[in-house]
C-alpha positions in Angstrom: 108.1 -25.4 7.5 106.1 -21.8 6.8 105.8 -21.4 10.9 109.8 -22.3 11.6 110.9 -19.9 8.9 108.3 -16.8 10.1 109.9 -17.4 13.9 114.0 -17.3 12.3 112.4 -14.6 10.6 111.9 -12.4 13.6 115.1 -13.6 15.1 116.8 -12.5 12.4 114.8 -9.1 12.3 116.4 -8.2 15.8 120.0 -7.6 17.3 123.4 -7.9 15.1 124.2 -11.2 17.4 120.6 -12.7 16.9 121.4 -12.2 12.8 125.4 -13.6 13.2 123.4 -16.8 15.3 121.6 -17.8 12.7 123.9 -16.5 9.7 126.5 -19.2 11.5 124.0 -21.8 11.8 123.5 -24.7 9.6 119.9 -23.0 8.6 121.7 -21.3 5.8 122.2 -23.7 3.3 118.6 -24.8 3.6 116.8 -21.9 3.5 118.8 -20.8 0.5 117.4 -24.3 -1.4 114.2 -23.3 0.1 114.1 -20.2 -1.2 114.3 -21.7 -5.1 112.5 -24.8 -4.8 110.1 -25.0 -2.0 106.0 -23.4 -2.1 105.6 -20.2 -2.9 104.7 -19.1 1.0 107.5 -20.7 2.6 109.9 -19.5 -0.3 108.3 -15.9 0.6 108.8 -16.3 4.3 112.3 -17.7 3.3 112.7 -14.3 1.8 112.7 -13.0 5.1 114.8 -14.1 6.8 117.6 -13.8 4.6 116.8 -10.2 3.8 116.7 -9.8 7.7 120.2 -11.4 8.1 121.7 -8.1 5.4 120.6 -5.5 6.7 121.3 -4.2 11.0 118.9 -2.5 12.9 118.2 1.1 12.2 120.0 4.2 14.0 119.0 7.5 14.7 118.7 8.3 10.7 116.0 5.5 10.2 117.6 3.9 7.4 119.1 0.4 8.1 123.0 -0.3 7.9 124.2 -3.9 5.6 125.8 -6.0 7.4 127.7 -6.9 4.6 129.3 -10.4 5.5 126.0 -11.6 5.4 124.9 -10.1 1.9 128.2 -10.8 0.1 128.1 -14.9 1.4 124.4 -15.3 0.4 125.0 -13.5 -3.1 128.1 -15.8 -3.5 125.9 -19.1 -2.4 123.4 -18.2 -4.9 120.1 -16.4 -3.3 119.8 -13.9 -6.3 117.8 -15.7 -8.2 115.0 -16.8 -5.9 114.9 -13.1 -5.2 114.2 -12.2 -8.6 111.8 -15.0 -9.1 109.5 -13.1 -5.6 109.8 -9.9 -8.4 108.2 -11.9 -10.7 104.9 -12.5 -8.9 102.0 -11.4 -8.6 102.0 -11.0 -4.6 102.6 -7.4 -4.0 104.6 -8.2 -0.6 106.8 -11.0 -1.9 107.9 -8.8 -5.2 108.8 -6.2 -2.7 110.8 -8.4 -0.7 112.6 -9.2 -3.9 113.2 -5.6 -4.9 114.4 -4.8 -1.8 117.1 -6.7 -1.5 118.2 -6.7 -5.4 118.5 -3.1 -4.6 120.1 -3.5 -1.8 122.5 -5.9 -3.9 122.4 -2.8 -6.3 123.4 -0.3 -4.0 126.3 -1.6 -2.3 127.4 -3.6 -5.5 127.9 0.6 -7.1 128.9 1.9 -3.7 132.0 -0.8 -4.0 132.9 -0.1 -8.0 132.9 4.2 -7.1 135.1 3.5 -3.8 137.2 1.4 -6.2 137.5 3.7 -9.0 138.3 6.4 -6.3 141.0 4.8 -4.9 142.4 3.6 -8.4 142.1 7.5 -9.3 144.3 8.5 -6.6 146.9 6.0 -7.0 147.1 6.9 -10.4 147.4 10.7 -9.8 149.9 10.4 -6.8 152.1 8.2 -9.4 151.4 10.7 -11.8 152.4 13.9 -9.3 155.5 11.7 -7.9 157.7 11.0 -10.9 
């Protein structure tokens, strides 16, 4: 099980299409109960793979873009808390893994609320400025 997930791990660490193939598949929903009940090494490897379905390879700037269909489905479906259990342990790699994609989680979850709040601003100041 350790060996299937590293090689749909480097699937899913190469093009947007090789990510949306998998994403699609019916792997999803067992790597996601892999990555909360299953051994510790396969629930790392797990780790992954999913990470490698958020985030798009990386562009001129070196810092990757989310694909954010992805992230969103797999927050909704429950993967958080596997992720946070990996932050927990003592393997330096696999509490990496976690923080990286809490972060991730982190970072677009107060990207969204300031982009809200923005727009909410202006609506209420064009009302404001149109009566």
């Amino acid at each position: 099980m350790q060996e299937a997930a590293w090689v749909l791990s480097n699937i899913a660490a190469g093009s947007v299409e090789h990510k949306q193939l998998i994403y699609s598949s019916e792997a999803v929903p067992l790597l996601l109960e892999l990555l909360s009940a299953a051994p510790f090494d396969i629930r790392k490897e797990v780790a992954y793979v999913l990470g490698n379905l958020c985030v798009a390879p990386t562009k001129g700037d070196g810092k990757p873009s989310l694909v954010l269909e992805h992230m969103v489905s797999l927050v909704e479906k429950g993967c958080l808390p596997g992720f946070i259990d990996l932050i927990r342990s003592a393997d330096i790699e696999a509490a990496r893994l976690g923080l990286q994609l809490t972060e991730l989680v982190r970072d677009f979850n107060g990207c969204l609320n300031n982009y809200f709040l923005y727009i909410l601003t202006r609506t209420r100041l064009f009302t404001w400025f149109s009566d």
